[in-house]
N, C-alpha and C positions, 0 to 999 in steps of 0.2 A: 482896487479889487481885480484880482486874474481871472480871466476867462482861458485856462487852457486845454487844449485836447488832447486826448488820451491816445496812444499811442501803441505801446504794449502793454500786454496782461501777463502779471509775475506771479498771482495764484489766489485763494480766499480762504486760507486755513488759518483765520485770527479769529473767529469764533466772537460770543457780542451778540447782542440782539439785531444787530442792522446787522451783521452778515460783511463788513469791510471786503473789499478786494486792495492788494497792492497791485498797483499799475505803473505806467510812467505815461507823465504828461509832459507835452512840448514848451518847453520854458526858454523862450529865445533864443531859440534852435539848438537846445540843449533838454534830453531826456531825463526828465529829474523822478525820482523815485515818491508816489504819495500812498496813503490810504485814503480810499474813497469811502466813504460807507452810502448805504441804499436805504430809504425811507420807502413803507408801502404809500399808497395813496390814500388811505383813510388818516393814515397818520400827518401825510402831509399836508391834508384838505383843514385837520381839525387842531393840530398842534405844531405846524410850521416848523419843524427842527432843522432844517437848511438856515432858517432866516435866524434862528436861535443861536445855530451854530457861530454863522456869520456876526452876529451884532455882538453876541460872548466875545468872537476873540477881537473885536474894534473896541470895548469897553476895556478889555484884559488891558489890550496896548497902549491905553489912559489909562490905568490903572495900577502901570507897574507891574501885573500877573504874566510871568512868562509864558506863552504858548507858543508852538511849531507854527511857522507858516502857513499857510491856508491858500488856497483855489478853491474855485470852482469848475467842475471838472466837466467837457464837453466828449460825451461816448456819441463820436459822428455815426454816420451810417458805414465808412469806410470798416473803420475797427469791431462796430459788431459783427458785419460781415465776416471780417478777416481774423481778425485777432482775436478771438475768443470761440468756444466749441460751443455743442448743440446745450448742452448745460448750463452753461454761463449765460448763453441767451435765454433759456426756458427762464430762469434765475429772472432775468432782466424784466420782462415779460407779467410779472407778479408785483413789481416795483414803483413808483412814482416814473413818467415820464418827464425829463428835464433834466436841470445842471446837475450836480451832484456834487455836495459838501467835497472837498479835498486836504489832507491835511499831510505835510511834508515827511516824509517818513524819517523815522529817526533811528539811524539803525544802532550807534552803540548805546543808546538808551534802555533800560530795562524799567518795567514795572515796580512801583513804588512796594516795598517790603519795609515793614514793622522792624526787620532783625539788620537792617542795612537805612535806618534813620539818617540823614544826611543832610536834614532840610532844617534850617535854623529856626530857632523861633517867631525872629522877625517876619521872614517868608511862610511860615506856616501859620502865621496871625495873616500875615495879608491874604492868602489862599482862602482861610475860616472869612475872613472878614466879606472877600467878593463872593464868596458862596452864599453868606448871608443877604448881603446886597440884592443878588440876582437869584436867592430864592434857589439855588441847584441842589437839586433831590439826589442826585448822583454820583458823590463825593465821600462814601462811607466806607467801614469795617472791609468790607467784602469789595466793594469797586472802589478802588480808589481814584481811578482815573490818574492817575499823576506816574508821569515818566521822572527818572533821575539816573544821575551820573555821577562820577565823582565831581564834576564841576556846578552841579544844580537840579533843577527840576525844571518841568512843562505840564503845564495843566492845560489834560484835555477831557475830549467830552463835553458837551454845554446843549445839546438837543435837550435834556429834562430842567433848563434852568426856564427862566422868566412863566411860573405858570400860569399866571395871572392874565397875560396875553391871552390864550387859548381855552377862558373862559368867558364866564358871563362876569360882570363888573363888581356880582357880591364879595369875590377874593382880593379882587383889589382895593375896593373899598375896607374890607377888612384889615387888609396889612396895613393902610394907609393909618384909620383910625389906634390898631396895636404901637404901630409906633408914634403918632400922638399922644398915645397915653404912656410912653418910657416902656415898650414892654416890644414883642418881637414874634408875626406868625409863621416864623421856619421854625422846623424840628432840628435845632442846632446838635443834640444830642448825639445824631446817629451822626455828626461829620465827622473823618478822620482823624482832623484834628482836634476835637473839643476839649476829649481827657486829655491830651498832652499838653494843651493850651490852661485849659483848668489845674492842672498840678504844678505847672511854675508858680514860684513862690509871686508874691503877692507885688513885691515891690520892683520886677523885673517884667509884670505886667502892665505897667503903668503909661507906657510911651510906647506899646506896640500899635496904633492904631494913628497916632500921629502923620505920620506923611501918607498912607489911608487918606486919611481926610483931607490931606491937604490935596490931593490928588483928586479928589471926587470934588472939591468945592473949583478946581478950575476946571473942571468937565467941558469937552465940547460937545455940545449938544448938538451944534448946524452939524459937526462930522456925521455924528450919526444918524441925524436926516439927510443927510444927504446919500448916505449909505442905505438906509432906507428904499431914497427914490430910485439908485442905481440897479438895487435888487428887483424892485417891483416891475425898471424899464427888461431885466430878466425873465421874468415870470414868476418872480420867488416875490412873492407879497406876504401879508399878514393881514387879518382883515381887523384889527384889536393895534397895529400899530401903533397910532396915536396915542394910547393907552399907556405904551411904553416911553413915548417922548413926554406926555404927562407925570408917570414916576422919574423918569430920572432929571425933571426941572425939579420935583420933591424931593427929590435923594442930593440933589446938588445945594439947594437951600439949607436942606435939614443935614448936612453932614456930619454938625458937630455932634446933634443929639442921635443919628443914625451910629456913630461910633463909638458915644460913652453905654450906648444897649447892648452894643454890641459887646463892648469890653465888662458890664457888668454881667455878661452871661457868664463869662467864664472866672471871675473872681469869688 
């Protein structure tokens, strides 16, 4: 995990609810281009979306889900001072003090568009399927979160995934028991994929979730405790962690039957 510092400020006209700046961070001694995005501190005290951020794209990267690069982005005191105006600080000011999620800018990538589909169905079953898995509320009609190109896609975004984390133990408990019982507590409906994934024909649905699974049943778990402790030696904690190293020994176990619910949502 990178700890790099920010360097120059290229502008904040990406709009979003966090409010993103593009900047550039020092990448062995090379100025690379990210998007940072900013969490208030109520947000960060009660729904940890840095840690969310972070543990999405170490899951993605077992999981076969493309995602951009990632830092964690350190605004020193040098660069507030210097590199940024009276705005940009007042801006900062209203925001979480500490790291700040970073994610590699992608500059020929474009926003995922309905009328320029490019994403196969194999990839758009594994996108539904890890959204299912980690519960992300933020992958619909209207956000889709997903960059592509003519060579693929990146899925980004994941502060609104794991909610179960950032409460009390009755929603976890609850997903746990729904998928005990073959059944599933996301609102798979509104995901981007759903209808497209639900109108393939029947018998081209059958082996989408296959290497899914196989992927999620070799899980490392020590990574992502240990990604865990490295955060927390940060200041980026969760105070419900454990919670998540709990589901995903569940989600490692239960693969098989985590992926035929899944696949029977959209048949």
């Amino acid at each position: 995990m990178k700890i790099l510092e920010a360097t120059r400020f290229e502008g904040s006209a990406f709009g979003g609810s966090t409010m993103p700046w593009k900047m550039y961070l020092l990448d062995d001694g090379i100025e690379v281009p990210y998007i940072v995005k900013f969490f208030s501190e109520k947000s960060t005290l009660q729904q940890f979306p840095v840690f969310k951020e972070v543990i999405s794209c170490e899951l993605a990267s077992q999981l076969d889900i493309i995602t951009p690069n990632y830092a964690l982005a350190d605004l020193g005191r040098d660069f507030i001072d210097i590199a940024i105006g009276d705005a940009e600080r007042a801006f900062l000011k209203t925001k979480h003090n500490g790291l700040k999620f970073a994610s590699c800018y992608q500059e020929r990538m474009m926003q995922y568009s309905h009328s320029k589909n490019i994403i196969s169905p194999y990839n758009s079953a594994k996108v539904f399927a890890f959204d299912c898995l980690l519960f992300n509320l933020d992958r619909g009609q209207r956000k889709p979160n997903i960059l592509i190109d003519d060579d693929g896609y990146m899925a980004i975004d994941h502060e609104q995934a794991l909610p179960f984390i950032d409460t009390t133990r009755n929603l976890y408990d609850l997903i746990i028991e729904r998928f005990t019982n073959r059944n599933i507590q996301y609102v798979y409906t509104s995901h981007l994929f759903f209808s497209y994934l639900k109108g393939l024909q029947t018998h081209k649905k059958k082996d989408l979730f296959i290497e899914f699974q196989q992927d999620l049943e070799k899980l490392n778990i020590d990574k992502i405790t240990a990604i865990i402790n490295e955060l927390s030696i940060n200041d980026i904690s969760c105070d419900h962690s454990y919670r998540l190293i709990e589901y995903l020994r569940f989600a490692k176990k239960e693969a098989k039957l985590i992926c035929e619910i899944i696949l029977s949502v959209i048949n």
